[in-house]
ChimeraX commands (.cxc) that place a marker at each C-alpha (Angstrom):
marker #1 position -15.09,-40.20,12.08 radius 0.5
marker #1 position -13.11,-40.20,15.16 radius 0.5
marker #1 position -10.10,-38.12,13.37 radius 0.5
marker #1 position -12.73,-35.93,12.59 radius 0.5
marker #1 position -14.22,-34.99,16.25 radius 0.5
marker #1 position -10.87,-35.00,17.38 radius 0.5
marker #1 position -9.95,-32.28,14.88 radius 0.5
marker #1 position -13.14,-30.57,16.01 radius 0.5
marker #1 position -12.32,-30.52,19.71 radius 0.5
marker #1 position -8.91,-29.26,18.97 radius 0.5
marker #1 position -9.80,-26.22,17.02 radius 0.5
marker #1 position -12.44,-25.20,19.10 radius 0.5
marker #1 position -9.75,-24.63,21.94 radius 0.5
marker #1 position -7.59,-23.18,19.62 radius 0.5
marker #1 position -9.73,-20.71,18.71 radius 0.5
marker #1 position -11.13,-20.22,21.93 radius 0.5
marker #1 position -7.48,-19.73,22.84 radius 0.5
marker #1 position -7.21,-17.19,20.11 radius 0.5
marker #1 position -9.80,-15.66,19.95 radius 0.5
marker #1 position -8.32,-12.12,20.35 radius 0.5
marker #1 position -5.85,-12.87,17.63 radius 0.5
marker #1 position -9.33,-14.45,15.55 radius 0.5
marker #1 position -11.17,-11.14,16.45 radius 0.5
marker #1 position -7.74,-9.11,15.02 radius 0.5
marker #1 position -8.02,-11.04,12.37 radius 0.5
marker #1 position -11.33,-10.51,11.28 radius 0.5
marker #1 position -10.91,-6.55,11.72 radius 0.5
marker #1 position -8.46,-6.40,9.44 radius 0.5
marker #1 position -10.26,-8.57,6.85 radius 0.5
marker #1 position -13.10,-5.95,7.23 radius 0.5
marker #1 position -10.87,-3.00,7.10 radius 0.5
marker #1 position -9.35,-4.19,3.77 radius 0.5
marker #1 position -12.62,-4.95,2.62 radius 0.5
marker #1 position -13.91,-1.39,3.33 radius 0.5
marker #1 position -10.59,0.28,2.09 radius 0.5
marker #1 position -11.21,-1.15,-1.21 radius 0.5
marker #1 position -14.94,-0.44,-1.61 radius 0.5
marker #1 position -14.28,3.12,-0.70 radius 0.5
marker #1 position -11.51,3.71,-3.25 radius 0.5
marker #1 position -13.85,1.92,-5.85 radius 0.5
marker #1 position -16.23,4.80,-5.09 radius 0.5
marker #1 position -13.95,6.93,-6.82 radius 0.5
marker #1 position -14.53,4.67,-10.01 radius 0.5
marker #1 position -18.27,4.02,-9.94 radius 0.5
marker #1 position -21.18,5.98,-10.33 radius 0.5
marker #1 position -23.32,6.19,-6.47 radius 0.5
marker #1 position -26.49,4.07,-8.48 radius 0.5
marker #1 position -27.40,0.82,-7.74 radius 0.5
marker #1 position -24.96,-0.94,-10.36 radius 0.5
marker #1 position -22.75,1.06,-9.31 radius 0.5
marker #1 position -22.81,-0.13,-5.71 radius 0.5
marker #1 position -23.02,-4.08,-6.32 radius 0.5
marker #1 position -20.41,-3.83,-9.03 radius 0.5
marker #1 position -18.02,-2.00,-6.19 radius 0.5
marker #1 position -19.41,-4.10,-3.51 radius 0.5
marker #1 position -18.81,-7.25,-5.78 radius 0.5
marker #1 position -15.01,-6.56,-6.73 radius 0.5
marker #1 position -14.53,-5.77,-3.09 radius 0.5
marker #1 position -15.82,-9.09,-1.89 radius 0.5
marker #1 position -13.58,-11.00,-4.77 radius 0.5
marker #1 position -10.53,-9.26,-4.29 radius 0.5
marker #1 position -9.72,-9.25,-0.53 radius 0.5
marker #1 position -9.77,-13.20,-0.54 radius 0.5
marker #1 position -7.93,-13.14,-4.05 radius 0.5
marker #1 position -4.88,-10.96,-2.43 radius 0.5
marker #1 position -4.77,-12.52,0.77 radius 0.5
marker #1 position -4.67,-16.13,-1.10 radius 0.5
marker #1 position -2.05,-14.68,-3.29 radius 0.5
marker #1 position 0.37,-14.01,-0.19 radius 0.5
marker #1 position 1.24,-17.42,0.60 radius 0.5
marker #1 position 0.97,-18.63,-3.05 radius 0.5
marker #1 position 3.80,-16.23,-3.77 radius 0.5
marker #1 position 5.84,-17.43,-0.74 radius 0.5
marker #1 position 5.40,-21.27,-1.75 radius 0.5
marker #1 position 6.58,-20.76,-5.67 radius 0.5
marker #1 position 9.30,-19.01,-4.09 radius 0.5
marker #1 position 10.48,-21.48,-2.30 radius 0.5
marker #1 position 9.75,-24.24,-4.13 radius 0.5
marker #1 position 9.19,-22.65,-7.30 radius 0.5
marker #1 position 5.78,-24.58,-8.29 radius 0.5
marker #1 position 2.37,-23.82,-7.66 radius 0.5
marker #1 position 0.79,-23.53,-4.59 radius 0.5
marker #1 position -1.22,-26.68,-3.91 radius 0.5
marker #1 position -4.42,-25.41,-1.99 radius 0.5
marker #1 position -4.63,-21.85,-3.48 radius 0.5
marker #1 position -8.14,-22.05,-4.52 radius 0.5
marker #1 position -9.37,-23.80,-1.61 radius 0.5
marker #1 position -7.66,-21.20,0.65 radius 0.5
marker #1 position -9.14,-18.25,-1.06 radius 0.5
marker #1 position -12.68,-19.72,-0.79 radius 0.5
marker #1 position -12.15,-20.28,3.30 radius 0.5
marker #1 position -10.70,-16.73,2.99 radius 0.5
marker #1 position -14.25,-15.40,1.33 radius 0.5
marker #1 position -16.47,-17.92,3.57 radius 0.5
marker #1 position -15.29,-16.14,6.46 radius 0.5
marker #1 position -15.14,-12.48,5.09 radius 0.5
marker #1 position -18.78,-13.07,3.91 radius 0.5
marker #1 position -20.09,-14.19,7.18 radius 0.5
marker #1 position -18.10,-11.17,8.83 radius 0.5
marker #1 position -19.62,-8.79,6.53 radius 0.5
marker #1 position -22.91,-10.13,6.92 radius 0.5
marker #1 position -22.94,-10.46,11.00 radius 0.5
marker #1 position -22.18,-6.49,10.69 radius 0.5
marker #1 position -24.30,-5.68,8.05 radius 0.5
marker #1 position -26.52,-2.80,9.15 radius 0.5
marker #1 position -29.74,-2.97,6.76 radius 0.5
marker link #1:1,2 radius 0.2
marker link #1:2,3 radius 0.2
marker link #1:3,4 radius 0.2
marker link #1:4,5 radius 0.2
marker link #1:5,6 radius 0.2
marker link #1:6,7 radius 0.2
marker link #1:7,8 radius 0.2
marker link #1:8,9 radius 0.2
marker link #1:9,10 radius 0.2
marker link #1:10,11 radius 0.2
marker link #1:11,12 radius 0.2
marker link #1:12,13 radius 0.2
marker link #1:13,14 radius 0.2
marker link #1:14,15 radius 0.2
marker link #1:15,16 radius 0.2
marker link #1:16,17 radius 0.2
marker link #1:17,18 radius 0.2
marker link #1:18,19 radius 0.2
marker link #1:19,20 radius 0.2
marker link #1:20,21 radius 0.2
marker link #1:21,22 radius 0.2
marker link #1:22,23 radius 0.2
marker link #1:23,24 radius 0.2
marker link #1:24,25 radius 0.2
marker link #1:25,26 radius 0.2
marker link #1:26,27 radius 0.2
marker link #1:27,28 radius 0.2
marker link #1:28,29 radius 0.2
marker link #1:29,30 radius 0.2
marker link #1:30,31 radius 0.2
marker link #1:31,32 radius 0.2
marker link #1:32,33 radius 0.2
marker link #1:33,34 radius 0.2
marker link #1:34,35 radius 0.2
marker link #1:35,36 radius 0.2
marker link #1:36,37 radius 0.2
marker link #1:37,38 radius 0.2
marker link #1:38,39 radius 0.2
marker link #1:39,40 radius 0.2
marker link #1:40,41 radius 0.2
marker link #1:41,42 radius 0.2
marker link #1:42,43 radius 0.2
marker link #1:43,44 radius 0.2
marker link #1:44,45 radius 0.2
marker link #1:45,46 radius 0.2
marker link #1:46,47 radius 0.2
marker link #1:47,48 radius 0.2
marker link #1:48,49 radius 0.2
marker link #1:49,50 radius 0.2
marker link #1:50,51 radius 0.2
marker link #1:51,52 radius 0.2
marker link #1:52,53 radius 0.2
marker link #1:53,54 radius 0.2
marker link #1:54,55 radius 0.2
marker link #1:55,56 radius 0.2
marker link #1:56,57 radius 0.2
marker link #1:57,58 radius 0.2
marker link #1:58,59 radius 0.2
marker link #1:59,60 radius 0.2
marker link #1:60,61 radius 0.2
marker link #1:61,62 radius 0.2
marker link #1:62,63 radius 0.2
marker link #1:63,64 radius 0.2
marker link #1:64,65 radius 0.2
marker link #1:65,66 radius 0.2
marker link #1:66,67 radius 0.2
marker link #1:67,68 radius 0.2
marker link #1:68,69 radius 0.2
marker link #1:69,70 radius 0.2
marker link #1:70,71 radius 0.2
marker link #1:71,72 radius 0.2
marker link #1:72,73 radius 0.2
marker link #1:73,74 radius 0.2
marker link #1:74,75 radius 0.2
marker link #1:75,76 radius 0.2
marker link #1:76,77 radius 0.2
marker link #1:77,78 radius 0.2
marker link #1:78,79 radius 0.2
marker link #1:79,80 radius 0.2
marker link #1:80,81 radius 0.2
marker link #1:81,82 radius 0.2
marker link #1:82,83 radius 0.2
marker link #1:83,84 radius 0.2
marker link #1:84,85 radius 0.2
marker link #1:85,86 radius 0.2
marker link #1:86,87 radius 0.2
marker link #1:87,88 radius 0.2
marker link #1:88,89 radius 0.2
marker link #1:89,90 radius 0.2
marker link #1:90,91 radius 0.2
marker link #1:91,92 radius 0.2
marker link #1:92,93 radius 0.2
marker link #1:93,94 radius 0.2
marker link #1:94,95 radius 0.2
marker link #1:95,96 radius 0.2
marker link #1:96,97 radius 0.2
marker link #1:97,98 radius 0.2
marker link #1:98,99 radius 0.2
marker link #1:99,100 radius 0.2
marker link #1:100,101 radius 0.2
marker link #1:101,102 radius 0.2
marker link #1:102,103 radius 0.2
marker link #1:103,104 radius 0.2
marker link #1:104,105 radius 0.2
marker link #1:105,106 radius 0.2
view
């Protein structure tokens, strides 16, 4: 419990230290994310299945490639898998979610 508040405390300064790097960050999260739903228009019709299916693959692939990155780094070093892929891409699409849904204009 202890270890645990400590680890609290000590990201909360970190990202309150960072948070111009954590605002970077997020922009380009959002930009990828919007880069790939607007190519996907290309492929999909403008309908409503249209939109969720685009909206969907956008929203799964972003995390996917950016959890990719370090797993292909690690097996190249080490040549194995990486340990915490999954677990990374779901902090990856946690955090694009709630960015896409703070700027969600409905």
């Amino acid at each position: 419990m202890v270890k645990q508040m400590i680890a609290i405390v000590v990201l909360s300064v970190l990202v309150v230290m960072g948070t111009l790097y954590a605002q970077q960050l997020l922009h380009a999260l959002l930009a990828a994310h919007d880069w790939i739903a607007e190519s996907l228009t290309q492929i999909f019709s403008g309908g409503e299945a249209g939109n969720l299916t685009r909206q969907l693959i956008a929203l799964l692939s972003v995390p996917l490639l950016v959890g990719v990155i370090p797993a292909a780094a690690y097996w190249m070093l080490k040549r194995g898998a990486f340990p915490y892929f999954m677990e990374f891409v779901w902090a990856t699409w946690l955090v694009q979610a709630a960015a896409i849904i703070m700027m969600y204009k409905g």
